[in-house]
LODOMI-490503 format. One record per residue (C-alpha): residue number from 1; residue in three letters; x, y, z. Coordinates in steps of 0.05 Angstrom, whole numbers. Example, Ala and Ser with C-alpha at 12.3 -4.5 7.8 and 13.67 -1.06 7.14 Angstrom:
LODOMI-490503
<atom k="1" r="ALA" x="246" y="-90" z="156"/>
<atom k="2" r="SER" x="273" y="-21" z="143"/>
END
This chain:
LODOMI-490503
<atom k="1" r="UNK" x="-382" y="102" z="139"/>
<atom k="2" r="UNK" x="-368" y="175" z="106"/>
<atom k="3" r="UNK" x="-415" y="199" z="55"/>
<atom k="4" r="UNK" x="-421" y="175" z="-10"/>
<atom k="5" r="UNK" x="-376" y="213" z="-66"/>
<atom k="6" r="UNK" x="-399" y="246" z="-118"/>
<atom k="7" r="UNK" x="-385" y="213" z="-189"/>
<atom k="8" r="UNK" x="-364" y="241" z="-250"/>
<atom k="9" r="UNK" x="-341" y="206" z="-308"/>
<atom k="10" r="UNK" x="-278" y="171" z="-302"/>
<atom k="11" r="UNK" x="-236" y="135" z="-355"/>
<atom k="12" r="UNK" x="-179" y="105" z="-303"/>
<atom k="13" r="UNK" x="-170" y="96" z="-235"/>
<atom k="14" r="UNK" x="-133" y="161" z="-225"/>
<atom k="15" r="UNK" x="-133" y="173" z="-145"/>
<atom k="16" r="UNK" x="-86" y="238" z="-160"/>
<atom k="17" r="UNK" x="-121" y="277" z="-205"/>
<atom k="18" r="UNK" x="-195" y="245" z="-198"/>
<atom k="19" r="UNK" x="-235" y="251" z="-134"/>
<atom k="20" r="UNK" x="-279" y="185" z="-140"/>
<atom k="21" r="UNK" x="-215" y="155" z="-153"/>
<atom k="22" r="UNK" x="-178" y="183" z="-101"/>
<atom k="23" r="UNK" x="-237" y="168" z="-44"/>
<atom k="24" r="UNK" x="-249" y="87" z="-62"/>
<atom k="25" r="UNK" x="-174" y="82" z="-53"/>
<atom k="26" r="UNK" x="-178" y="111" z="9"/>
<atom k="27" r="UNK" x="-231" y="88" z="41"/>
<atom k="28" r="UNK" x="-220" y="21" z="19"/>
<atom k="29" r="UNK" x="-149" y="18" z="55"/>
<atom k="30" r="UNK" x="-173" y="60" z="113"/>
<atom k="31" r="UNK" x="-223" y="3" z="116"/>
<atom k="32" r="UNK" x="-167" y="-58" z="104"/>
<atom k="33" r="UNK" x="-123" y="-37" z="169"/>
<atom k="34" r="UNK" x="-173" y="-59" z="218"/>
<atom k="35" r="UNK" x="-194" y="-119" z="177"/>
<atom k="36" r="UNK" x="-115" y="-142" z="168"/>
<atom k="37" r="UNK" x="-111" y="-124" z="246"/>
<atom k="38" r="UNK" x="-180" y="-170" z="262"/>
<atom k="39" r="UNK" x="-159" y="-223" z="198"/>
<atom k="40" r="UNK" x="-229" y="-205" z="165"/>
<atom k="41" r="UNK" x="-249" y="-172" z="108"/>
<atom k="42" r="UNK" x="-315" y="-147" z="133"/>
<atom k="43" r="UNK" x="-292" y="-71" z="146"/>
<atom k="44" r="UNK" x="-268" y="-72" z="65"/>
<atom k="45" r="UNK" x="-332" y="-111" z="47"/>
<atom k="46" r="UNK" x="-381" y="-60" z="75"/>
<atom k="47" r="UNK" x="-345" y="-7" z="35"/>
<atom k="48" r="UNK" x="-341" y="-40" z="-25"/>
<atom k="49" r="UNK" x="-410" y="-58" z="-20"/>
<atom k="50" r="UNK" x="-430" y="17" z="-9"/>
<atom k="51" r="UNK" x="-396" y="35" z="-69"/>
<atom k="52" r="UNK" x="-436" y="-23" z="-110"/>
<atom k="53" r="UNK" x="-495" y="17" z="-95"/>
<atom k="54" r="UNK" x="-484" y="81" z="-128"/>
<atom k="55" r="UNK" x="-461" y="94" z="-198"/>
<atom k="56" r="UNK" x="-396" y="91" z="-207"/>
<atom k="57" r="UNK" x="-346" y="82" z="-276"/>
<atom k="58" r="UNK" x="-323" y="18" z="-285"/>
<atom k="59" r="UNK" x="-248" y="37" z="-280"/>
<atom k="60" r="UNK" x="-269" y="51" z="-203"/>
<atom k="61" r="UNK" x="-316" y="-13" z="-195"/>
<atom k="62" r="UNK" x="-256" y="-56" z="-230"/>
<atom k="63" r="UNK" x="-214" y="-15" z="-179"/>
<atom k="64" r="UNK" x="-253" y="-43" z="-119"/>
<atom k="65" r="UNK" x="-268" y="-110" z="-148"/>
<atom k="66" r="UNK" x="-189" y="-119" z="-159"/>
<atom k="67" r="UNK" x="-172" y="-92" z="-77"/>
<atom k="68" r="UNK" x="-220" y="-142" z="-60"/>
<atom k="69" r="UNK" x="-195" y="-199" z="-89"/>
<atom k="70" r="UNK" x="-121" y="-175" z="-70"/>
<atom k="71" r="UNK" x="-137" y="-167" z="15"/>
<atom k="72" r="UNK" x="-175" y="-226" z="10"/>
<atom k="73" r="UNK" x="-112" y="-260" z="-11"/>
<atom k="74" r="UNK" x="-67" y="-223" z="36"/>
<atom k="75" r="UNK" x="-111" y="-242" z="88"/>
<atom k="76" r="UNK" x="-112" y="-318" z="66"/>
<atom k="77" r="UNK" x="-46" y="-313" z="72"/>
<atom k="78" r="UNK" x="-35" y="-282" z="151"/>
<atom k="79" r="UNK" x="-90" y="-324" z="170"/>
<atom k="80" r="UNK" x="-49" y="-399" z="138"/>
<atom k="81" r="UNK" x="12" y="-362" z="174"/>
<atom k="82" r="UNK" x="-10" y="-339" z="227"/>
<atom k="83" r="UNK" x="20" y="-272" z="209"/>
<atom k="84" r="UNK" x="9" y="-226" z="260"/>
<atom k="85" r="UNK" x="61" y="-180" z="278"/>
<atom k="86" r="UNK" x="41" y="-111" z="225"/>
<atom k="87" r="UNK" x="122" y="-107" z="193"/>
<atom k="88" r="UNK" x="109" y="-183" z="178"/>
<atom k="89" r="UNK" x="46" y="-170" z="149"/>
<atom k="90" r="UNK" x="71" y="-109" z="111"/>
<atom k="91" r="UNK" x="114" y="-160" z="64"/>
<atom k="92" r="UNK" x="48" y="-198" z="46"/>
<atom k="93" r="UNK" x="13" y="-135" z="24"/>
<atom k="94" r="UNK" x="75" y="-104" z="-10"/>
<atom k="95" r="UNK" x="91" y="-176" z="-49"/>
<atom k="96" r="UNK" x="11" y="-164" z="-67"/>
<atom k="97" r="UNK" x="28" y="-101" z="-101"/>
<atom k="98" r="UNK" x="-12" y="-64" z="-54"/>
<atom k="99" r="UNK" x="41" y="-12" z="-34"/>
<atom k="100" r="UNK" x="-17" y="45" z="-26"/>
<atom k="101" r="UNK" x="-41" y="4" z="32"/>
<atom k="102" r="UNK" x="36" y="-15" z="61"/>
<atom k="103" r="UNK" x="40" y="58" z="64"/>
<atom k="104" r="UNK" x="-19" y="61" z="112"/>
<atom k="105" r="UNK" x="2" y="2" z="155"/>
<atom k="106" r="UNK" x="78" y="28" z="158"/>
<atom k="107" r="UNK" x="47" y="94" z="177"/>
<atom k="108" r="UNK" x="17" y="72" z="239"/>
<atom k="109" r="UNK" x="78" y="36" z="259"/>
<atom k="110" r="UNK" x="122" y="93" z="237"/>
<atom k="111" r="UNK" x="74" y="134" z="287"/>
<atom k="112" r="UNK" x="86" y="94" z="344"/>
<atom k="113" r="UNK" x="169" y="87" z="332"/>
<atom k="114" r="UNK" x="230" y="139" z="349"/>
<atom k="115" r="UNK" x="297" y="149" z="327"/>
<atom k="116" r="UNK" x="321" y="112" z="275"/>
<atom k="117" r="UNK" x="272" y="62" z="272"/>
<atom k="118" r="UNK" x="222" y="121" z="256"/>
<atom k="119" r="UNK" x="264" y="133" z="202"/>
<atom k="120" r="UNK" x="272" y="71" z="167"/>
<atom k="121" r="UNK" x="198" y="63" z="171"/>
<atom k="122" r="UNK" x="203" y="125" z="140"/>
<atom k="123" r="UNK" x="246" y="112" z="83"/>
<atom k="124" r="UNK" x="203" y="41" z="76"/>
<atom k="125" r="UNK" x="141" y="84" z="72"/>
<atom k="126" r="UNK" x="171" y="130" z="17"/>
<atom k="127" r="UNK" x="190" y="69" z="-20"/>
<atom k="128" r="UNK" x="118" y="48" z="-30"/>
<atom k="129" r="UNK" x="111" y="111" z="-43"/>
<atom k="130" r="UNK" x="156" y="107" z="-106"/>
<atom k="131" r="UNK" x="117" y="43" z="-132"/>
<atom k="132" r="UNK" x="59" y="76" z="-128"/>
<atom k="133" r="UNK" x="76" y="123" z="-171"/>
<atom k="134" r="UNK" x="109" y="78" z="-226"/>
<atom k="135" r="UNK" x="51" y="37" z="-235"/>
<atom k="136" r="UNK" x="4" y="103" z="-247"/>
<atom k="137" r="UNK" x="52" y="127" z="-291"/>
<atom k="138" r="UNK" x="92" y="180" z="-246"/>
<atom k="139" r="UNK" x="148" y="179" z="-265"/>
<atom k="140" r="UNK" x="176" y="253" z="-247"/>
<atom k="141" r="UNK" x="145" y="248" z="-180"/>
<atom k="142" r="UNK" x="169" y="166" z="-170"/>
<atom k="143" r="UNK" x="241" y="182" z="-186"/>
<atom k="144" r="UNK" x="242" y="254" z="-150"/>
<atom k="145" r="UNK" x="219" y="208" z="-79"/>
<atom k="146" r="UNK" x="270" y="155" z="-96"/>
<atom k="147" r="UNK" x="328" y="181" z="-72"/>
<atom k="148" r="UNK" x="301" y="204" z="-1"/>
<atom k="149" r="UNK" x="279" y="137" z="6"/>
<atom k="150" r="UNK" x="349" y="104" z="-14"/>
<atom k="151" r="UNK" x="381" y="154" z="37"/>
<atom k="152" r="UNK" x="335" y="129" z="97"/>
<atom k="153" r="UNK" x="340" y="53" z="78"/>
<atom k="154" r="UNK" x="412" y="57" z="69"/>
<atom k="155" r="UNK" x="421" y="92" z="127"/>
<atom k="156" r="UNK" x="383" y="54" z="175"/>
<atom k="157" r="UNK" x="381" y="-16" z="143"/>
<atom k="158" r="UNK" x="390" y="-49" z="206"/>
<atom k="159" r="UNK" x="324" y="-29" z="233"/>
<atom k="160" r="UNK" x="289" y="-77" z="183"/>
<atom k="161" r="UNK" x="317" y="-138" z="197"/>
<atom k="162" r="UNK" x="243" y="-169" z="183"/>
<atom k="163" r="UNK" x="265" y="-158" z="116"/>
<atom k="164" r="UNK" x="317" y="-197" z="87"/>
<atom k="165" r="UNK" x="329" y="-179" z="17"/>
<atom k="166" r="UNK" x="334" y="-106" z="33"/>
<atom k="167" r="UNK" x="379" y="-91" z="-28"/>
<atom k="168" r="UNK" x="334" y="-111" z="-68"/>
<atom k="169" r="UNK" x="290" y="-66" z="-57"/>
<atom k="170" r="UNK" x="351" y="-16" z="-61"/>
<atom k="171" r="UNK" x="371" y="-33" z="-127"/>
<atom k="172" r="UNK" x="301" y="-31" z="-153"/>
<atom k="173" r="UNK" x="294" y="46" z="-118"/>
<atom k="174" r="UNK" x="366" y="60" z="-154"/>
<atom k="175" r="UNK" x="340" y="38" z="-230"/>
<atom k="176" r="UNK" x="295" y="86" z="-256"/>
<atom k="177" r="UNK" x="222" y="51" z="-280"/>
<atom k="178" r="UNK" x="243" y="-13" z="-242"/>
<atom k="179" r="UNK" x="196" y="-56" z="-222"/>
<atom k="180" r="UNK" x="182" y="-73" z="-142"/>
<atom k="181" r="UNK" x="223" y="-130" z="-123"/>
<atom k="182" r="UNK" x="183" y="-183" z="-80"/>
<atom k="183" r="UNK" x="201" y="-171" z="-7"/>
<atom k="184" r="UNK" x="234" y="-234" z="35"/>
<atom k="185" r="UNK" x="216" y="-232" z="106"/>
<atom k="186" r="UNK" x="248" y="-283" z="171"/>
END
């Protein structure tokens, strides 16, 4: 476990311009890729439970509280499934809205991959990037990512045949403010 954060006063979970903010989101989904790896939540629950002992704002503890509930239910999910393979598991989490946490679990595939299928994992991992931003209110920096990821998904669409409603997710990228489509999978 890292050392505890220091805490100032925070009015909403803002993990780019507030450190608290910026650490619980971290270390929370630093925490859930070995738990969705080992199908427990015990890695997340130790951190969250660190963070219930110091004083932190309640945007951050509502923050927590609401991952919680969300990787317990993507969890529920793999485990009724039997969901194992990560690019499978990477449509649960997404159609969770946890696209902070796809990024990290596209990242270590996208780590491990060449050639183009680096690069649609690429252009998949800029995509959550995207709704990330939209639902903290980036807009500038949502729509200025948009269009690299397009490119890369257009361009390489055939290296994520897991996902079967790929435009979709194109279309969403295209419309500026769009909402994340839910993500079909084989």
């Amino acid at each position: 476990m890292t050392s505890p954060v220091s805490m100032p006063t925070v009015q909403h979970f803002d993990p780019f311009n507030d450190r608290t903010s910026r650490d619980i989101r971290n270390r929370l989904s630093e925490a859930f890729v070995p738990a969705l790896g080992q199908l427990d939540l015990e890695p997340v629950r130790k951190e969250a439970d660190a963070f219930k002992n110091l004083s932190i704002p309640n945007a951050c503890m509502d923050y927590i509280q609401d991952r919680v509930r969300r990787y317990d239910e993507v969890l529920n999910r793999a485990t009724a499934g039997q969901i194992k393979d990560p690019k499978h598991q990477v449509i649960l989490i997404w159609n969770e809205g946890l696209f902070f946490e796809c990024h990290e679990i596209l990242e270590t595939l996208w780590l491990k991959s060449e050639g183009d299928q680096r690069k649609a994992l690429q252009g998949l991992i800029q995509a959550a990037g995207v709704f990330v931003h939209r639902e903290l209110g980036r807009a500038n920096a949502a729509e200025k990512l948009s269009p690299r990821a397009v490119h890369l998904l257009e361009s390489h669409r055939e290296q994520l045949s897991f996902i079967t409603n790929i435009e979709d997710l194109l279309a969403a990228l295209k419309k500026e403010g769009a909402d994340a489509p839910e993500l079909k999978g084989q």
